[in-house]
OpenMM code with the backbone's topology and positions (N, CA, C; nanometers):
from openmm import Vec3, app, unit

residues = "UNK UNK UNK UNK UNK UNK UNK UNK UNK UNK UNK UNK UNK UNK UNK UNK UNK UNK UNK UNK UNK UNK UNK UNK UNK UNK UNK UNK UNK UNK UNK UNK UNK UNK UNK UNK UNK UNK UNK UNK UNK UNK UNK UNK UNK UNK UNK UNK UNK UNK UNK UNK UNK UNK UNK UNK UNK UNK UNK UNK UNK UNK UNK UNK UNK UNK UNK UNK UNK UNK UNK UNK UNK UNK UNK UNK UNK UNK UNK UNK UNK UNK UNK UNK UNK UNK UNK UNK UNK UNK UNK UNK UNK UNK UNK UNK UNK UNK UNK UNK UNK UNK UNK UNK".split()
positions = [
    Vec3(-1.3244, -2.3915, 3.1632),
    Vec3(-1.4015, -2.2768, 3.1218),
    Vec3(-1.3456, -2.2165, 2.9921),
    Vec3(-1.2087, -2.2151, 2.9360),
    Vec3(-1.1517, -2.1557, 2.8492),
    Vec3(-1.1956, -2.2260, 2.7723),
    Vec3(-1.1488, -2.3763, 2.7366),
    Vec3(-1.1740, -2.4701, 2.6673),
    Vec3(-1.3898, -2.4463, 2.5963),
    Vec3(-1.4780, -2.4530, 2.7105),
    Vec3(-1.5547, -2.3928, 2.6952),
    Vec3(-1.5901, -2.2544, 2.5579),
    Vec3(-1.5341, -2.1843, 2.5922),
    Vec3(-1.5396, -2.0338, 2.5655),
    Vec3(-1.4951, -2.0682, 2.4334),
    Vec3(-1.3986, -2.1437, 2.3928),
    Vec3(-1.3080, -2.1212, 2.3102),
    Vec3(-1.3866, -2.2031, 2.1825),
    Vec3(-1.4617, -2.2959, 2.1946),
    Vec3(-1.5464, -2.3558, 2.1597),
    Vec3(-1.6523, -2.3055, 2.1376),
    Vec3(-1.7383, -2.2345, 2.2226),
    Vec3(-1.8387, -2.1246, 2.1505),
    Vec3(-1.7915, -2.0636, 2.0735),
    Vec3(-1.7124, -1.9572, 2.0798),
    Vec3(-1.6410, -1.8874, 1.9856),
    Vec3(-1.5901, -1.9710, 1.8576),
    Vec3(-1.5430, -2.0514, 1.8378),
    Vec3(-1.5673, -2.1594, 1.6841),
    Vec3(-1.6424, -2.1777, 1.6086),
    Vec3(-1.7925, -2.1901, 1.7436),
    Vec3(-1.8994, -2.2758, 1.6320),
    Vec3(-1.9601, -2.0936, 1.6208),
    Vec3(-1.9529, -2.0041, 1.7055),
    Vec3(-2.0029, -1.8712, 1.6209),
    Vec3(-1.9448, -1.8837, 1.5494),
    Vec3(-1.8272, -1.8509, 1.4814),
    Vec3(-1.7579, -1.8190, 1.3828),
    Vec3(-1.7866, -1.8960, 1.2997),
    Vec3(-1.8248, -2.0284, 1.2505),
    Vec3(-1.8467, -2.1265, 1.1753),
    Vec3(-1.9943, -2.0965, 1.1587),
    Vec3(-2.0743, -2.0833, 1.2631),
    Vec3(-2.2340, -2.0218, 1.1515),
    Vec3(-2.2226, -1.8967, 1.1016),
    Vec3(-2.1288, -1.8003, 1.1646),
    Vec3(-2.1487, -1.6746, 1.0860),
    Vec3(-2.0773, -1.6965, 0.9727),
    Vec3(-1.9698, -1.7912, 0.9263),
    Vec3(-1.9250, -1.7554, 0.8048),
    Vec3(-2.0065, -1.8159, 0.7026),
    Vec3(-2.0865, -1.9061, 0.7665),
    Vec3(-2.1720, -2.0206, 0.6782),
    Vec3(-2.3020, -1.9496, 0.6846),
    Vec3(-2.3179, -1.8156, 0.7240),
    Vec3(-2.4603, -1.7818, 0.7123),
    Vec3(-2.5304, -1.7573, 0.6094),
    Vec3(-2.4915, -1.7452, 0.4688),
    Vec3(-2.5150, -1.7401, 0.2994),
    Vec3(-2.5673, -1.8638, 0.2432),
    Vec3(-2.5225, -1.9834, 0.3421),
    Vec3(-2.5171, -2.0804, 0.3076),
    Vec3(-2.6526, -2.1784, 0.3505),
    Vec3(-2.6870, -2.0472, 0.5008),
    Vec3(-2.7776, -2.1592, 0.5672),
    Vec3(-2.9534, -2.0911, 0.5076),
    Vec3(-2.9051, -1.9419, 0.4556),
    Vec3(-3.0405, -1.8777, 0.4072),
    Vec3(-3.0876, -1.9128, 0.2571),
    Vec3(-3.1225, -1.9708, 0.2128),
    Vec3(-3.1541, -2.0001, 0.0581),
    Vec3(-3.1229, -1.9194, -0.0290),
    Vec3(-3.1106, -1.7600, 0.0063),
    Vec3(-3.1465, -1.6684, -0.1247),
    Vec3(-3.0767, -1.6560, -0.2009),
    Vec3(-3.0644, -1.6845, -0.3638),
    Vec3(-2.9952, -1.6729, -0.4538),
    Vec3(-2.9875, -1.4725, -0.4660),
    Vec3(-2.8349, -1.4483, -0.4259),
    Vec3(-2.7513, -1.3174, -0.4543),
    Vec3(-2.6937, -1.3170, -0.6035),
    Vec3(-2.7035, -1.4083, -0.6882),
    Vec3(-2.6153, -1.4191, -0.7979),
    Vec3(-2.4556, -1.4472, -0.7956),
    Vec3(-2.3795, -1.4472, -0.8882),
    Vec3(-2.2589, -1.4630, -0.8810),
    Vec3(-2.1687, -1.3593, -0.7805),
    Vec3(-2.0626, -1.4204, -0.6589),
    Vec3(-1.9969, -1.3932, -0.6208),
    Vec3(-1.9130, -1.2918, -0.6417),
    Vec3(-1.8846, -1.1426, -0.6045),
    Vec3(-1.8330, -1.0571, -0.6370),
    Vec3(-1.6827, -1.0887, -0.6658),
    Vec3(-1.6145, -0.9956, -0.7297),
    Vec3(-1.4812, -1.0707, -0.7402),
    Vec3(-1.3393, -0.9328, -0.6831),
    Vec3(-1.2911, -0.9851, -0.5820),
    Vec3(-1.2499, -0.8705, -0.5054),
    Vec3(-1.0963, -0.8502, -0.5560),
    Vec3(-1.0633, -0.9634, -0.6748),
    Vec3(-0.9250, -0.9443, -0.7172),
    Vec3(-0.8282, -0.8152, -0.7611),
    Vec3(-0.9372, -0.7861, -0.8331),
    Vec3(-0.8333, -0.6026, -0.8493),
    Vec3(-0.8568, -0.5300, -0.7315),
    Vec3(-0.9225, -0.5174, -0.6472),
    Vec3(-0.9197, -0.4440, -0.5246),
    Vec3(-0.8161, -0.4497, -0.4619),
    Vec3(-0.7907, -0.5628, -0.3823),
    Vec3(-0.6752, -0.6215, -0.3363),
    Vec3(-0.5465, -0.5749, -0.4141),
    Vec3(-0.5737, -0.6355, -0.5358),
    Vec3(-0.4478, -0.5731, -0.6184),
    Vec3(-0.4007, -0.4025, -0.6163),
    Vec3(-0.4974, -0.3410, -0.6179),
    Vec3(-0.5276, -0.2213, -0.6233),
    Vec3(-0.4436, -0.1809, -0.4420),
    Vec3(-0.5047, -0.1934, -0.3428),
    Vec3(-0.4394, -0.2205, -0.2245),
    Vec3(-0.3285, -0.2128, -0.2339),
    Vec3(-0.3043, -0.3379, -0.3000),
    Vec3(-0.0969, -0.3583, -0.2231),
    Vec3(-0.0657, -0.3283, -0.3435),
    Vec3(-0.0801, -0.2245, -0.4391),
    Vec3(-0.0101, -0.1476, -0.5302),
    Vec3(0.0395, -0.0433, -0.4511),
    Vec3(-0.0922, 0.0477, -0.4272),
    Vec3(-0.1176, 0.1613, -0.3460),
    Vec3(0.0327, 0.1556, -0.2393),
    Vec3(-0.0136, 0.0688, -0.1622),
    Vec3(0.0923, 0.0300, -0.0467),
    Vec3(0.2227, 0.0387, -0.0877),
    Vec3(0.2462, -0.0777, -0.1950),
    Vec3(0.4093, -0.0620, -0.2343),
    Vec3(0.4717, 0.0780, -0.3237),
    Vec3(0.3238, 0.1001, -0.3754),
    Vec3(0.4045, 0.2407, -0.4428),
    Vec3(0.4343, 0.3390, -0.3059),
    Vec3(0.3742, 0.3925, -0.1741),
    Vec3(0.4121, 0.4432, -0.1127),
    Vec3(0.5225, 0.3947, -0.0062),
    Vec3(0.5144, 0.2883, 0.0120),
    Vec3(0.6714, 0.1934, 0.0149),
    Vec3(0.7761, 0.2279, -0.0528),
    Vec3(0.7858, 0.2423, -0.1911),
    Vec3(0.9113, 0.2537, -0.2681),
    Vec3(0.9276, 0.4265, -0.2320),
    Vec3(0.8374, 0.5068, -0.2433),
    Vec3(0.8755, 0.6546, -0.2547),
    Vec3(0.9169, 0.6555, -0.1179),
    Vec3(0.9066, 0.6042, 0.0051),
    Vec3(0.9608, 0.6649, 0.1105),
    Vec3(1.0849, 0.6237, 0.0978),
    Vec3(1.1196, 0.4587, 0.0318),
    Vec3(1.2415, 0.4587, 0.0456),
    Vec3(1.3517, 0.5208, -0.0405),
    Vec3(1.2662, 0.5802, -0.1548),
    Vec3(1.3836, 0.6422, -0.2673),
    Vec3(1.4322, 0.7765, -0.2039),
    Vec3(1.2849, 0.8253, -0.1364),
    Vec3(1.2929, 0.9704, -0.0597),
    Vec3(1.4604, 0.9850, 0.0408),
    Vec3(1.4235, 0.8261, 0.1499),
    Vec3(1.5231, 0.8129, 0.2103),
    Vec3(1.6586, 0.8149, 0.1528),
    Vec3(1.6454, 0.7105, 0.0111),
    Vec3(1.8001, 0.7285, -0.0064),
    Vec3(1.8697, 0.8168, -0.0937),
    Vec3(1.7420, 0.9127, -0.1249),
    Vec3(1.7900, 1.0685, -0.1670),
    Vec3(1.8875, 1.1513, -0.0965),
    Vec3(1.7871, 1.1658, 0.0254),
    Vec3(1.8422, 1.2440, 0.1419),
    Vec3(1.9865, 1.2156, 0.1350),
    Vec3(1.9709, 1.0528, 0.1815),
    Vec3(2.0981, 1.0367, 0.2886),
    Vec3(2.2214, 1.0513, 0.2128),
    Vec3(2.2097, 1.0109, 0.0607),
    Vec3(2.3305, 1.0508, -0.0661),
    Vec3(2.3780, 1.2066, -0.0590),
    Vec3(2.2435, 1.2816, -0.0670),
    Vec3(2.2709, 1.4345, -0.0889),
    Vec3(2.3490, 1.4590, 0.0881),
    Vec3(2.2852, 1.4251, 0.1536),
    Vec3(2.3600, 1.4424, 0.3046),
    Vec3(2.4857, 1.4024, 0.2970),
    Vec3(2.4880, 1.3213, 0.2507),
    Vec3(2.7024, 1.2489, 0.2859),
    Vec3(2.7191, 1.3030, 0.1900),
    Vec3(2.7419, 1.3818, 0.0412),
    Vec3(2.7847, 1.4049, -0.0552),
    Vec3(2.7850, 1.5663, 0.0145),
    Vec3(2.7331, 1.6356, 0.0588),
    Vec3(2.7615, 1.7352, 0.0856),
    Vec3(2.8306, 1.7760, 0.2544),
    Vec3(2.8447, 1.6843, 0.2783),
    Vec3(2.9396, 1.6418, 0.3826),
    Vec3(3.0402, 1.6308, 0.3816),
    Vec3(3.0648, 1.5643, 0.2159),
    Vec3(3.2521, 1.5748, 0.1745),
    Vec3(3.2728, 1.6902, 0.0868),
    Vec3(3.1963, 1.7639, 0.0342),
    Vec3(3.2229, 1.8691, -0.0415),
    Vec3(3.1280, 1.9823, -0.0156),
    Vec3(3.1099, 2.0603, 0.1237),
    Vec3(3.0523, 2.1906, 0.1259),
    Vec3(3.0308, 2.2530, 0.0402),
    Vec3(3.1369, 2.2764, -0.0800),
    Vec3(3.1618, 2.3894, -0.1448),
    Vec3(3.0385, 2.3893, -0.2944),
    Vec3(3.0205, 2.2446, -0.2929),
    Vec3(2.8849, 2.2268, -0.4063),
    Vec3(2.7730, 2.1885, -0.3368),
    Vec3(2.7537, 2.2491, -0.2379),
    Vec3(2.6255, 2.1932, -0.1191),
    Vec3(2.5019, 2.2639, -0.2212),
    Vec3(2.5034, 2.3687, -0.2748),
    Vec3(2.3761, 2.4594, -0.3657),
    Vec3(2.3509, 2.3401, -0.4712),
    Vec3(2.4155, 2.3064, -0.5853),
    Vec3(2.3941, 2.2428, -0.6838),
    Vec3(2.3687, 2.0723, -0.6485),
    Vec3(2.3940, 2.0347, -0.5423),
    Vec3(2.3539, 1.8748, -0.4401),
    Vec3(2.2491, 1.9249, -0.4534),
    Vec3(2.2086, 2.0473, -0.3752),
    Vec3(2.0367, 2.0627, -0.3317),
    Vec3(1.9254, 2.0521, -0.4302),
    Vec3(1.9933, 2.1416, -0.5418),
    Vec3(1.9186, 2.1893, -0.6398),
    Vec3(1.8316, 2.0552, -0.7074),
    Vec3(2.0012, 1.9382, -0.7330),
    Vec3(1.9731, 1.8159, -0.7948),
    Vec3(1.8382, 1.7556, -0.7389),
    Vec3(1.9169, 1.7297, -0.5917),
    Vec3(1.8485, 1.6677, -0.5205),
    Vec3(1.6783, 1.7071, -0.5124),
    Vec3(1.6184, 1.8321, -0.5125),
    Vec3(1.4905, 1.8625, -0.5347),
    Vec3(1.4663, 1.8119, -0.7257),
    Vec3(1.5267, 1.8442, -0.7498),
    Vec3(1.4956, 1.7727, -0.8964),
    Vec3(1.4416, 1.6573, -0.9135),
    Vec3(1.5788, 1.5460, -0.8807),
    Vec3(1.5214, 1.4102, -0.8395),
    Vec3(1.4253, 1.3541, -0.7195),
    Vec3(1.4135, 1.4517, -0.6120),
    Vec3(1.2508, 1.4235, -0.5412),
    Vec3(1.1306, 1.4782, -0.6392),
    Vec3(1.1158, 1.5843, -0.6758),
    Vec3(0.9693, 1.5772, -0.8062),
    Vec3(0.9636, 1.4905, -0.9047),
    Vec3(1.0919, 1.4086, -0.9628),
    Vec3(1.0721, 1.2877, -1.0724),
    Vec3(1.0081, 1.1851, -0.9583),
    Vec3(1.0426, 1.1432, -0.8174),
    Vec3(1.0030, 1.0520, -0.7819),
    Vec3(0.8755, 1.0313, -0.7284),
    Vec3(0.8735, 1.1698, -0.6923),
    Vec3(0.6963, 1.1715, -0.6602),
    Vec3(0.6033, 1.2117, -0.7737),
    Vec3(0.6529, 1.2557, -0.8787),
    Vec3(0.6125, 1.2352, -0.9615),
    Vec3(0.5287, 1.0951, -1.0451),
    Vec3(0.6080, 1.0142, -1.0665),
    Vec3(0.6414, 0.8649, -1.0525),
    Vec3(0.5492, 0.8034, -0.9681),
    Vec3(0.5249, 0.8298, -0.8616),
    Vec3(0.4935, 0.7933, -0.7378),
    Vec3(0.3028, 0.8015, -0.7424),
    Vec3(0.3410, 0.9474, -0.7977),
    Vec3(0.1926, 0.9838, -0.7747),
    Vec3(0.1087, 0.8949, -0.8822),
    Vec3(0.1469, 0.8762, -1.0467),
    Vec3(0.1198, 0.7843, -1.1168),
    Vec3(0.0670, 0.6463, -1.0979),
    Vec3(0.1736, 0.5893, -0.9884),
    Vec3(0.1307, 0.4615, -0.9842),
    Vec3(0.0624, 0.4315, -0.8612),
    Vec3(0.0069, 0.5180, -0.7933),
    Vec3(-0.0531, 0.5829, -0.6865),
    Vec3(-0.1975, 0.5648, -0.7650),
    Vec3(-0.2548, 0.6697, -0.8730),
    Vec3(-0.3485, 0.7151, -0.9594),
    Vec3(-0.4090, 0.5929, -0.9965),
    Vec3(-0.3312, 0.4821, -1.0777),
    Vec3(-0.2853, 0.3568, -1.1241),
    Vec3(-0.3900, 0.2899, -1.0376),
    Vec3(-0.3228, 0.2398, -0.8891),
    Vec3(-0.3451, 0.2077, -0.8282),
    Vec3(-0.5126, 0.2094, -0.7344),
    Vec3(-0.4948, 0.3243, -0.7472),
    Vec3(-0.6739, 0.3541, -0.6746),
    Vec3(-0.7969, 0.3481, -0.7514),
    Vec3(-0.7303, 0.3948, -0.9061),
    Vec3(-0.8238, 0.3241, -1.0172),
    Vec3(-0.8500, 0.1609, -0.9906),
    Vec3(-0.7712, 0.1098, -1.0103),
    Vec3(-0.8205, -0.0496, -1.0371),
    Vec3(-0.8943, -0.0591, -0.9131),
    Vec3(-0.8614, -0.0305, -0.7779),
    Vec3(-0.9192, -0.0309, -0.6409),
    Vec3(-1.0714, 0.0223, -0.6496),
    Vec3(-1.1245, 0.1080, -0.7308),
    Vec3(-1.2163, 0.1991, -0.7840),
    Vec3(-1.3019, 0.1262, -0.8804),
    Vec3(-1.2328, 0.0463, -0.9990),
    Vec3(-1.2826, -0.0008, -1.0579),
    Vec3(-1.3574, -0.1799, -1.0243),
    Vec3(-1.3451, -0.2336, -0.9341),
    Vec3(-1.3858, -0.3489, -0.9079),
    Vec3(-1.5019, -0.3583, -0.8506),
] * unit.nanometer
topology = app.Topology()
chain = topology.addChain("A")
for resn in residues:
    res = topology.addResidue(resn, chain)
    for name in ("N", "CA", "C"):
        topology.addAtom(name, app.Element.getBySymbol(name[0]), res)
């Protein structure tokens, strides 16, 4: 019965992907989904990299003010500094990103 099943399920899948193929109608040239995609796993890795710079912001300013309490204000201060360059940054290739996704 699986064997069965598993076999219907093939040959659906094989006319539905071939269904363009089995109707005559000329659609014209094939859309082209390359910058989309691209656009995608930009998007993705740019919010990939900012979580991880985010992370290894933190965890520097955390152990650095762990060995020296006494400059814990000016760690912080930095430290918000260098989180707005990165999301800064971030947001850019973010912008970047949803354009080309936008544009295809």
């Amino acid at each position: 019965m699986k064997r069965v099943l598993r076999l219907f399920g093939c040959s659906l899948a094989a006319l539905l992907a071939s269904a363009d193929f089995l109707f005559a109608a000329d659609k014209g040239p094939a859309p082209f989904y390359g910058t989309a995609i691209a656009g995608g796993i930009g998007a993705g890795l740019s919010i990939l990299g900012a979580g991880w710079g985010f992370g290894k912001i933190g965890s520097a300013a955390l152990e650095s003010m762990a060995r020296q309490p006494e400059v814990k204000d000016d760690i912080g201060r930095n430290m918000i500094v260098i989180a707005a360059l990165l999301e800064g940054a971030t947001f850019f290739s973010l912008i970047v990103a949803l354009l080309m996704w936008i544009s295809s």
